[in-house]
C-alpha positions in Angstrom: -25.6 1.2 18.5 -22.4 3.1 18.2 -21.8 6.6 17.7 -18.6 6.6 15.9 -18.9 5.8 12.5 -17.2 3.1 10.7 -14.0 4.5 8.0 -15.0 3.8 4.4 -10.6 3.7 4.1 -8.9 0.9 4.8 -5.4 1.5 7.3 -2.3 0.1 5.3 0.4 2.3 6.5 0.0 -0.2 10.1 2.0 -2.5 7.2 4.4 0.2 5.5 4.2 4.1 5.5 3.9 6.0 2.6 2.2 3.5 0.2 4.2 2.3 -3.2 6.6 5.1 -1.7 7.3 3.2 1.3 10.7 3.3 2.5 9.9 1.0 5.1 8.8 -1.6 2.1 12.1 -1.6 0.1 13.6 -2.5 3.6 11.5 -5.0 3.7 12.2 -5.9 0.2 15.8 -5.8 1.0 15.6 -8.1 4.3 13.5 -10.7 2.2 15.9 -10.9 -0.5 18.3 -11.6 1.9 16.6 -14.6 3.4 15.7 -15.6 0.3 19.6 -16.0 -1.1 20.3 -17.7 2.8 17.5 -20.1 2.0 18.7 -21.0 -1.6 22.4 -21.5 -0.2 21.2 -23.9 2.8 19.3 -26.2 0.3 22.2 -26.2 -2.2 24.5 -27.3 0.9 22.0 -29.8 2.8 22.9 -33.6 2.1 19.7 -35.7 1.9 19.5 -37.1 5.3 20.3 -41.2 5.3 18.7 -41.9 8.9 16.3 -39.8 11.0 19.0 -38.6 13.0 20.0 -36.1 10.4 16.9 -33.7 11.6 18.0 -31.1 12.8 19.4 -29.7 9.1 16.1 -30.2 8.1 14.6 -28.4 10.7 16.4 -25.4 9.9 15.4 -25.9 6.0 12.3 -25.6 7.4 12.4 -22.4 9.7 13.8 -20.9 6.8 11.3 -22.0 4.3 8.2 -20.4 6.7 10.2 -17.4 7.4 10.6 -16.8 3.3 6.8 -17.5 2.8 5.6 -15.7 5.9 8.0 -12.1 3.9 6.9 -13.0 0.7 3.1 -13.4 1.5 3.3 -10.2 3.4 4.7 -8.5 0.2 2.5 -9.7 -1.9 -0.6 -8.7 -0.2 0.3 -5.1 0.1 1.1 -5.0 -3.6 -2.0 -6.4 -4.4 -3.9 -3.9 -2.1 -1.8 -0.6 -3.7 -2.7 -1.8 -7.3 -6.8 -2.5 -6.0 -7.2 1.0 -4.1 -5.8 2.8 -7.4 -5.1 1.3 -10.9 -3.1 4.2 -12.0 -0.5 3.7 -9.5 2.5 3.1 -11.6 5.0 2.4 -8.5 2.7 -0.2 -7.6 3.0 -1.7 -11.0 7.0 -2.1 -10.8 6.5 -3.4 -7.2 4.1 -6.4 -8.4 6.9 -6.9 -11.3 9.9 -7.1 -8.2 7.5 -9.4 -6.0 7.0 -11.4 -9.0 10.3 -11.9 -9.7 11.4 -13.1 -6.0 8.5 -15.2 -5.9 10.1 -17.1 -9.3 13.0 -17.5 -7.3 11.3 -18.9 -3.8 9.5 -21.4 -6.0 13.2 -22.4 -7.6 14.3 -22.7 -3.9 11.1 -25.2 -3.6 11.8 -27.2 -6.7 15.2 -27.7 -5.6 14.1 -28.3 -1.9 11.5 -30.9 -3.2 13.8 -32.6 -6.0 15.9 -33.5 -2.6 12.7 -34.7 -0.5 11.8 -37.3 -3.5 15.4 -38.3 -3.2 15.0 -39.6 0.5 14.4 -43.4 0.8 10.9 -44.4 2.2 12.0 -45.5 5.6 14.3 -42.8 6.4 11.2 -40.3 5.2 8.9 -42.2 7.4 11.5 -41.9 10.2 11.7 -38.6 9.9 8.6 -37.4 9.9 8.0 -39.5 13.1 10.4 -37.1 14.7 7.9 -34.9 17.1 8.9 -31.4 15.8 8.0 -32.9 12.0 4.9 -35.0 12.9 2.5 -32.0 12.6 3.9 -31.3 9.3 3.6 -34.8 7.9 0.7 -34.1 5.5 2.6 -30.7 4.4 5.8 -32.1 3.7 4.3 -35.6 2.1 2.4 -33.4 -0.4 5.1 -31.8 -1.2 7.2 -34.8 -2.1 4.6 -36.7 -4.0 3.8 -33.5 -5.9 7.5 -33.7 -6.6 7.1 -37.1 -8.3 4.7 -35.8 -10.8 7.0 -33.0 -12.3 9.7 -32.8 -14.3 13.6 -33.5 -13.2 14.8 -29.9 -11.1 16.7 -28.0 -13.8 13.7 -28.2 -16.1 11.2 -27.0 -13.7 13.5 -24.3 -12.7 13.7 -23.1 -16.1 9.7 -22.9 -16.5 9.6 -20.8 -13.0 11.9 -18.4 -14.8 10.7 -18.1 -18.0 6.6 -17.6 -16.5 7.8 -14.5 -14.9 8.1 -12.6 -18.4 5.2 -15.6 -19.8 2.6 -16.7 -17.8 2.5 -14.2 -15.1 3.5 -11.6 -17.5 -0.1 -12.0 -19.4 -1.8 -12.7 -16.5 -0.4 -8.8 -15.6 -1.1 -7.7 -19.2 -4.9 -8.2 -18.5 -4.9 -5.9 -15.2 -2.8 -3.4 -17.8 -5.7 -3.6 -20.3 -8.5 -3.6 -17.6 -7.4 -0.5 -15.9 -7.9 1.4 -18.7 -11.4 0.4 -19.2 -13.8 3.3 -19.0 -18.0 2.8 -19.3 -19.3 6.0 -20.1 -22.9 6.3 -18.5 -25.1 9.9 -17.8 -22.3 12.4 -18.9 -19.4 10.6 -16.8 -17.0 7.7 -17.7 -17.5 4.7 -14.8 -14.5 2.2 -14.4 -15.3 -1.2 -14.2 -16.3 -2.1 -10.5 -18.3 1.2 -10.4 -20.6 -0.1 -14.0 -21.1 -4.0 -11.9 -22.2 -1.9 -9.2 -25.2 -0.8 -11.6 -26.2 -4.0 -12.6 -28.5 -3.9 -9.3 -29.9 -1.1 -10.4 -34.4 -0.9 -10.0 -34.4 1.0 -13.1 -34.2 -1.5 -16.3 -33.3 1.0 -18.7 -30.0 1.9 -16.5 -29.2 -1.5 -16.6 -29.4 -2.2 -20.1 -27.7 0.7 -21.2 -24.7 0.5 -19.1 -25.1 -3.7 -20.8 -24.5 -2.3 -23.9 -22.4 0.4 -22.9 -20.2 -2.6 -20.9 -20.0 -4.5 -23.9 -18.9 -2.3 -26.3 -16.0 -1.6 -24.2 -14.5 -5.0 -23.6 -15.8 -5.7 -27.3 -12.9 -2.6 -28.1 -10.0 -4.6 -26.1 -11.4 -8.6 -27.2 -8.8 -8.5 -29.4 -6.2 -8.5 -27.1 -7.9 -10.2 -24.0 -8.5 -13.2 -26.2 -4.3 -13.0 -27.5 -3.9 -12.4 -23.6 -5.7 -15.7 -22.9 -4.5 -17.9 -25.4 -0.8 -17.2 -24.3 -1.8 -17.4 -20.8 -3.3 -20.9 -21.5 -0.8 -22.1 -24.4 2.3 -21.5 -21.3 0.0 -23.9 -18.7 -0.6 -26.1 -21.4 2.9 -26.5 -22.7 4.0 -27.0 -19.1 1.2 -29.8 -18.6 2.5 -31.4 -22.1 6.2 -31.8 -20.7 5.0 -33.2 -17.4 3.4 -35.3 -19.2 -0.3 -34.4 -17.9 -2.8 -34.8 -20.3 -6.2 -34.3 -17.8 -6.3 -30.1 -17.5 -8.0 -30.5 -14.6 -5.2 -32.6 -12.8 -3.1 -29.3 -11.4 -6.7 -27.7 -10.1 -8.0 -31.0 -8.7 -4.5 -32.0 -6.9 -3.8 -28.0 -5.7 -8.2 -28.2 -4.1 -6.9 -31.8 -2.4 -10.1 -33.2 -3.6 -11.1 -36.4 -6.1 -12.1 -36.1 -9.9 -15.3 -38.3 -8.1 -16.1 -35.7 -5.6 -16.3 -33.1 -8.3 -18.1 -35.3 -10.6 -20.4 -35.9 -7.3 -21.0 -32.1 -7.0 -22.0 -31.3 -10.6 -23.7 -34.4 -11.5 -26.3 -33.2 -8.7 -26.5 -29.9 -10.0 -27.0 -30.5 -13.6 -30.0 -33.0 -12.5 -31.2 -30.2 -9.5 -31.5 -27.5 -11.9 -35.3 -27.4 -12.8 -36.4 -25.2 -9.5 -34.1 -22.6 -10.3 -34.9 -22.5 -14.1 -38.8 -21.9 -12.9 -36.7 -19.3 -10.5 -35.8 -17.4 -12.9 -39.2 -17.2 -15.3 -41.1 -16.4 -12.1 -38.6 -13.1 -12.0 -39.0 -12.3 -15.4 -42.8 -12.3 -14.8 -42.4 -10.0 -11.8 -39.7 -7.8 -13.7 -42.9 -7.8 -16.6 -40.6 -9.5 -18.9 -41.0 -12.4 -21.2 -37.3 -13.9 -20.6 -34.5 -12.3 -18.3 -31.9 -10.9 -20.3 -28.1 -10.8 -18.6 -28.4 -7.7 -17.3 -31.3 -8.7 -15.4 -30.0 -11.4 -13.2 -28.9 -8.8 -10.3 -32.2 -6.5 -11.1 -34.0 -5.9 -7.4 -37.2 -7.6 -6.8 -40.4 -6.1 -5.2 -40.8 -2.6 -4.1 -39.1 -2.8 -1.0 -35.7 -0.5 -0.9 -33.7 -2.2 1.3 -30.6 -0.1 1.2 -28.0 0.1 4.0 -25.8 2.4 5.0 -21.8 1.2 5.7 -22.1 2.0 9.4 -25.9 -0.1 9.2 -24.1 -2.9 7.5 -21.4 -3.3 9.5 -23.7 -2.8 12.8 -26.6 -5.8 11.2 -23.2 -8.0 10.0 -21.8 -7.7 13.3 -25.2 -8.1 15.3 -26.0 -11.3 13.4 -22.1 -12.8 13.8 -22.8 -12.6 17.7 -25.7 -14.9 17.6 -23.5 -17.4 16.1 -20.4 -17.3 17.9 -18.6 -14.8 20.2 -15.2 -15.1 18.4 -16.6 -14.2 15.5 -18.7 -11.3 16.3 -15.6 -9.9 17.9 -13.2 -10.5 15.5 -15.7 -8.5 13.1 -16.0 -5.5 15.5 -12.2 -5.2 15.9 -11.7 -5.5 11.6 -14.2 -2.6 11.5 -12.6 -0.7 14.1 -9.4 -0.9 13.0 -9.7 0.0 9.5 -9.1 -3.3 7.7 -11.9 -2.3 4.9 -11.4 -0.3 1.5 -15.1 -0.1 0.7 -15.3 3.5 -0.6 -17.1 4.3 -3.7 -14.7 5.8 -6.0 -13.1 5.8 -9.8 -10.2 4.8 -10.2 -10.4 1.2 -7.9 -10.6 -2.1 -9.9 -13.6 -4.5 -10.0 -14.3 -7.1 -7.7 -13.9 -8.1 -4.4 -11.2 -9.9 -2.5 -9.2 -10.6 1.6 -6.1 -10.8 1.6 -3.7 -11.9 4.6 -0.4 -10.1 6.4 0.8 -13.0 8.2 3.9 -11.0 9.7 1.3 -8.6 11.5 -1.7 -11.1 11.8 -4.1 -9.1 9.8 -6.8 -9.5 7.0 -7.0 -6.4 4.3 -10.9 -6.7 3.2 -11.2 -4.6 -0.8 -14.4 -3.8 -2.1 -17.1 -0.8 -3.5 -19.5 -0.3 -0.9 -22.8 1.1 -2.5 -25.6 -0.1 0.2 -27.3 -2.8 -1.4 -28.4 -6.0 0.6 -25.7 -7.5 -2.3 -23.2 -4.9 -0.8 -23.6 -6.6 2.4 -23.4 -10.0 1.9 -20.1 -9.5 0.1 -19.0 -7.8 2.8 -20.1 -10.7 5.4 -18.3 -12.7 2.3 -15.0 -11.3 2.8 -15.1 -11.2 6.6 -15.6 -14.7 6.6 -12.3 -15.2 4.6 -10.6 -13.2 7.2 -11.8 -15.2 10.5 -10.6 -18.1 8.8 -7.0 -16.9 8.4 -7.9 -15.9 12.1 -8.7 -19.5 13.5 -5.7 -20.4 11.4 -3.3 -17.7 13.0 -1.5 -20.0 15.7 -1.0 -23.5 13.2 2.5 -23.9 12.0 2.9 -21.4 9.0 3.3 -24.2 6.7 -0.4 -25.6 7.8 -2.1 -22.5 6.9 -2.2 -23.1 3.5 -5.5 -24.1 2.8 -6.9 -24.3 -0.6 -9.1 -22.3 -3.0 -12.3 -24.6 -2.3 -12.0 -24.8 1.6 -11.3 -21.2 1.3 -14.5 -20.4 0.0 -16.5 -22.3 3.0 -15.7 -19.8 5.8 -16.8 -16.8 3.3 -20.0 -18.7 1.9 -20.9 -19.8 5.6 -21.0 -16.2 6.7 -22.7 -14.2 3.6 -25.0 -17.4 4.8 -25.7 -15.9 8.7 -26.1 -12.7 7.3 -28.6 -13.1 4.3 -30.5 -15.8 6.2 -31.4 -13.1 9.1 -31.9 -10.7 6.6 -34.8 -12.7 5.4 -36.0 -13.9 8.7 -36.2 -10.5 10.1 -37.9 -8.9 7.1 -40.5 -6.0 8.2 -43.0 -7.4 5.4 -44.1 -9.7 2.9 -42.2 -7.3 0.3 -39.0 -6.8 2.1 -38.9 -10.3 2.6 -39.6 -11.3 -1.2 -36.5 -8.8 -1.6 -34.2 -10.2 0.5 -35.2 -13.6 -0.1 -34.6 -12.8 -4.0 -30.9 -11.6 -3.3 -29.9 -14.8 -1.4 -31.6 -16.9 -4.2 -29.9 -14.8 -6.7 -26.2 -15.9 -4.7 -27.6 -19.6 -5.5 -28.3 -18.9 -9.1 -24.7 -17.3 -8.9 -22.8 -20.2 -7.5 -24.8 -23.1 -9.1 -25.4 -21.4 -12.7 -22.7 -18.9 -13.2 -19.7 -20.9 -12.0 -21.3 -23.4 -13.6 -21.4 -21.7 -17.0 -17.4 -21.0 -16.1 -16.4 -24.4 -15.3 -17.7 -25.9 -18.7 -16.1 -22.8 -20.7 -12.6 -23.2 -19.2 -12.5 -27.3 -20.0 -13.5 -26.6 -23.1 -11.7 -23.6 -24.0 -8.7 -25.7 -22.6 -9.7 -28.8 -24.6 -9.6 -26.4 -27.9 -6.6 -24.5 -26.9 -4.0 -27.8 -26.9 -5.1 -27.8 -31.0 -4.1 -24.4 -31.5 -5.2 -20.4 -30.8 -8.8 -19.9 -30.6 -10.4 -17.3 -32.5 -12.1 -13.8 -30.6 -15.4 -15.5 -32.1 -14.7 -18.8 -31.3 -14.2 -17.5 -27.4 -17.6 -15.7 -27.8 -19.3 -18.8 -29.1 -18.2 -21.2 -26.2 -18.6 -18.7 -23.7 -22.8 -18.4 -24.9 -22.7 -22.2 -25.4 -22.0 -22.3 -21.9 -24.1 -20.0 -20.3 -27.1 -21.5 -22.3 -26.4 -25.0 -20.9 -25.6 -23.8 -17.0 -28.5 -21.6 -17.0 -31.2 -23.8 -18.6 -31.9 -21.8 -21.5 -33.7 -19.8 -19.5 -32.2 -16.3 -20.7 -33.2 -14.1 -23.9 -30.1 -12.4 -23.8 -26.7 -13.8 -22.8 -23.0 -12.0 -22.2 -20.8 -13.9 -25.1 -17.8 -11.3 -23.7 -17.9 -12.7 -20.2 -14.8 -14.5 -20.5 -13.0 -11.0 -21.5 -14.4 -9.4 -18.3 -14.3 -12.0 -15.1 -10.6 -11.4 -14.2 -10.9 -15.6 -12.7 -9.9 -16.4 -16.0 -6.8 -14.4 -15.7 -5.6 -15.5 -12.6 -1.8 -17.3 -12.8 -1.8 -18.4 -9.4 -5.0 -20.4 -8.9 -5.8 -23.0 -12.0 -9.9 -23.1 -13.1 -10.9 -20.7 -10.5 -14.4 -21.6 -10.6 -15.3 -24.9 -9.2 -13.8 -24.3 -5.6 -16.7 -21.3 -5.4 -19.2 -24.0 -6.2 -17.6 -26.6 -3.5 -17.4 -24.1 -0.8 -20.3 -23.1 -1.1 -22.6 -26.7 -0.8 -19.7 -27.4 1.9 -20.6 -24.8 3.5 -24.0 -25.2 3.7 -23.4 -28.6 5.2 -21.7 -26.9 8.0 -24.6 -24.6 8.2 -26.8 -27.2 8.9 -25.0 -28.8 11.9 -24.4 -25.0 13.3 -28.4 -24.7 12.9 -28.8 -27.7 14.4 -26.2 -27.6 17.5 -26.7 -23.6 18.1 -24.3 -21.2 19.9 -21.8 -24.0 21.0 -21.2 -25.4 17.5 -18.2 -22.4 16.9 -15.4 -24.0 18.7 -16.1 -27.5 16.2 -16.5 -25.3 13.2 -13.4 -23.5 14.1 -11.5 -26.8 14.5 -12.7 -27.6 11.2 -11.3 -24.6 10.0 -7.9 -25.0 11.4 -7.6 -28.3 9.6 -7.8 -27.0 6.5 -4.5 -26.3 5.2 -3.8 -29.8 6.3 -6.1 -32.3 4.9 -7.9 -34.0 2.1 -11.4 -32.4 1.4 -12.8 -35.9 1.5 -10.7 -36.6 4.8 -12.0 -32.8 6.0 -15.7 -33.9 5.9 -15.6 -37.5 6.8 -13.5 -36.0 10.1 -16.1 -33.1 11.2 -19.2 -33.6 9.2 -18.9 -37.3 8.9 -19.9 -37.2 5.3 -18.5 -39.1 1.8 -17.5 -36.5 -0.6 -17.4 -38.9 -3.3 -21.7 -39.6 -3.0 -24.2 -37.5 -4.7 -26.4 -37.9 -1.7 -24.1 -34.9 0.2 -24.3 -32.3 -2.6 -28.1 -33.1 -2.9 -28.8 -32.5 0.6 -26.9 -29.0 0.4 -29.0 -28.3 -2.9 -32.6 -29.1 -1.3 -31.8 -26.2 1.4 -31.6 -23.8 -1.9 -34.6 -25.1 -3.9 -36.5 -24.5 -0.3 -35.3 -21.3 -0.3 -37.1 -21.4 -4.0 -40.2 -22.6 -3.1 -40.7 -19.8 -1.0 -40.4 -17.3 -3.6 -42.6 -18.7 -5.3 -45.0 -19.4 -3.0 -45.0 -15.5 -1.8 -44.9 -14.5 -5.4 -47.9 -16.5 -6.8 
């Protein structure tokens, strides 16, 4: 046990001084805007190589190209941290709108720079990419290219970069606008958002129902314009989808995860038929909540009588205790994020909801966000976002242009350590109740990942479906949304949350397409991984951070069959990863009988 106690503030000025004031930001503004305008000129200027000797132009395309990414990432993520730690920060607000605008331009640069890769003939591209300083980045740069094949011709994309800074990202910037001025009022004082989730755990059911209705009310007061927000934001992906000549809305999410239409077909086909255990889940926590049916608000509602509350310092101490009995990179990679302050987990207004990690590649550091208020939830979301970090860790000396992994990979490294951490939490319960607790919260993450994202996945392809006939109505939104939820959660609710579209911020998100399924993926992928660490102990984290390192450069299908030896593409994979939850289940219900 250490003395010191852990900050509750995370340390940005390591980055840039003086927050959204930052003079040494606009110099770095300034330097990137530069290399930006070099990197523009040198594709304009570079004649597609005719024979594999012309590499070294290429090479120097390509410093440029991770040097511009590596400044813009680095940008990007400490806007995105000013605007979490306070939504009133109105510098912050024109920075996202400056970052936003030389990001338009660096995906021009790319458009062009791919237009000219599809232009290479097959053998001098294969003779290129044989060349040793390129062979690393063969899957990289033969993404790209294919991807290339499936737009439109370069002026045409170029023109739909520009006009989504004012369109598409503009809306997706109009809902943080409308969110950060969402207020819950609850016992004399006005909660924002993140702070109102927070009570949603609450013992007490009447706290949790009235900040429900109180919740509701208030997105009910902006639906009008969330729903105008999303239609537009959806009409601009659609419209771009229509000219490409896509017609499957889930081509640009499926191709940007690198996985199959079969895997994902695979993963929910076992669900939808697994779904029975955690329906009788669910009424066996009504029962013990001395309910008939659980209503929305319910579905984070404590168990038992056991008050398992942490504090930050006990949290981060159990997180970091449990990491070493895994692995010894890990546990001190955890230590070191603590100690040097890369965790915003104070409990305050003025923050916006959620969670998130985000990565300073320059200065090879993770910035964890989140509102810390000691519950055993609290914890594993913390666990959650370190795990996102040590990935971006194992990742930190691959080529720049290989640490691009994708959303559903992503979501393995976080999912495999809330896993370590709620699975000791259970296993070193102090009695039966504390362990009913804890063993309720981990279920509850299952419920969470199998039901909820569920319930998100079949609104978004239908919302989508709808949207290419025209806007959908506020009601119409509602009516899917409850549709949805009925379907993913069995029926198994009294009440539902028909305004859950207006509040889960995923649905906002420009850069990521259907962020909802890759949560699912990670997650069952993860417990695949799980099962080998179980089964190989300690010496398993070297292979599982080899697996990790190939992420930004491989197939999901080719990522498994590689480490985990495994098909993807058959049911038999998901439903292995499924019967660890419903055993998880089975004890819940045995305890609780």
């Amino acid at each position: 046990m250490t003395t010191d106690t852990y900050s509750l503030k995370w340390d940005l000025d390591v980055f840039f001084t003086g927050g959204s004031s930052s003079p040494q930001f606009y110099e770095h503004m300034d330097s990137l805007e530069k290399n930006l305008s070099d990197f523009e000129r040198k594709i304009e200027g570079w004649d597609i190589p005719k024979s594999e000797y012309e590499v070294e132009p290429f090479l120097e395309i390509i410093h440029n190209f991770q040097l511009v990414g590596i400044k813009m990432r680095q940008a990007g993520a400490f806007v995105s941290c000013l605007q979490a730690q306070d939504t009133s920060d109105k510098k912050a607000v024109e920075l996202r709108g400056k970052v936003s605008v030389l990001s338009s331009k660096f995906q021009t640069a790319l458009t062009n720079l791919d237009d000219k890769l599809k232009k290479i003939n097959d053998q001098t591209w294969k003779a290129l990419l044989e060349q040793e300083q390129l062979e690393e980045l063969s899957f990289i740069l033969n993404e790209r290219r294919e991807e290339a094949a499936k737009k439109l011709p370069r002026e045409q994309e170029a023109l739909i970069n520009a006009l989504s800074v004012d369109g598409y990202h503009g809306w997706g910037e109009m809902y943080d606008t409308i969110v950060s001025k969402i207020r819950i009022p609850f016992d004399g004082k006005e909660l924002s958002v993140g702070q109102s989730a927070n009570k949603f755990s609450d013992r007490e059911r009447h706290v949790r129902k009235e900040v429900f209705e109180n919740w509701e009310t208030a997105w009910g007061e902006q639906a009008e314009y969330l729903a105008n927000t999303l239609n537009h934001l959806a009409g601009f992906r659609l419209s771009v989808y229509k000219q490409r000549g896509w017609d499957e809305v889930l081509q640009e999410p499926l191709s940007y995860n690198r996985m199959k239409k079969e895997t994902l077909d695979a993963m929910w086909g076992a669900i939808a038929d697994l779904k029975e255990p955690f329906v009788q889940f669910l009424e066996r926590k009504a029962k013990l909540l001395g309910v008939d049916k659980l209503s929305w608000f319910d579905l984070d509602a404590p168990v038992g009588e056991a008050d398992s509350s942490y504090s930050y310092q006990e949290g981060a101490e159990f997180i970091t205790n449990q990491f070493s009995q895994f692995g010894e990179n890990l546990a001190e990679f955890t230590k070191n994020a603590f100690e040097q302050r890369w965790i915003e987990a104070e409990d305050r207004p003025g923050k916006r909801p959620g969670g998130f990690c985000t990565y300073f590649p320059e200065s090879k550091q993770s910035r964890i966000f989140m509102t810390y208020s000691g519950t055993p939830s609290n914890v594993s979301t913390l666990a959650h976002e370190l795990g996102h970090a040590f990935h971006s860790y194992a990742l930190k000396d691959t080529h720049p242009l290989n640490r691009n992994y994708a959303m559903n990979v992503a979501e393995t490294a976080s999912t495999f350590a809330e896993m370590i951490v709620s699975d000791a939490s259970v296993k070193e319960a102090k009695s039966k109740d504390e362990r009913i607790s804890l063993l309720e919260d981990k279920i509850q993450r299952s419920i969470a990942l199998l039901m909820n994202i569920h319930a998100r996945f079949l609104f978004e392809t239908r919302f989508y479906e709808e949207r290419k006939e025209g806007l959908v109505s506020l009601q119409r939104l509602n009516e899917l949304m409850e549709e949805a939820q009925k379907q993913a959660y069995g029926n198994s609710l009294e009440q539902y949350h028909p305004l859950f579209w207006a509040s889960k911020l995923h649905f906002f998100i420009t850069g990521v397409p259907f962020y909802n399924f890759p949560y699912t993926f990670g997650f069952l992928f993860s417990l695949g991984i799980y099962a080998k660490a179980l089964e190989e102990g300690k010496g398993y984290e070297g292979k599982y951070m080899a697996l990790l390192r190939d992420t930004g450069s491989m197939s999901v299908e080719d990522l498994a069959e590689k480490h985990l030896n495994v098909d993807l593409t058959k049911r038999e994979f998901w439903e292995n990863g499924l019967k660890l939850c419903v055993e998880d289940v089975n004890e819940f219900l045995r305890l609780t009988e």
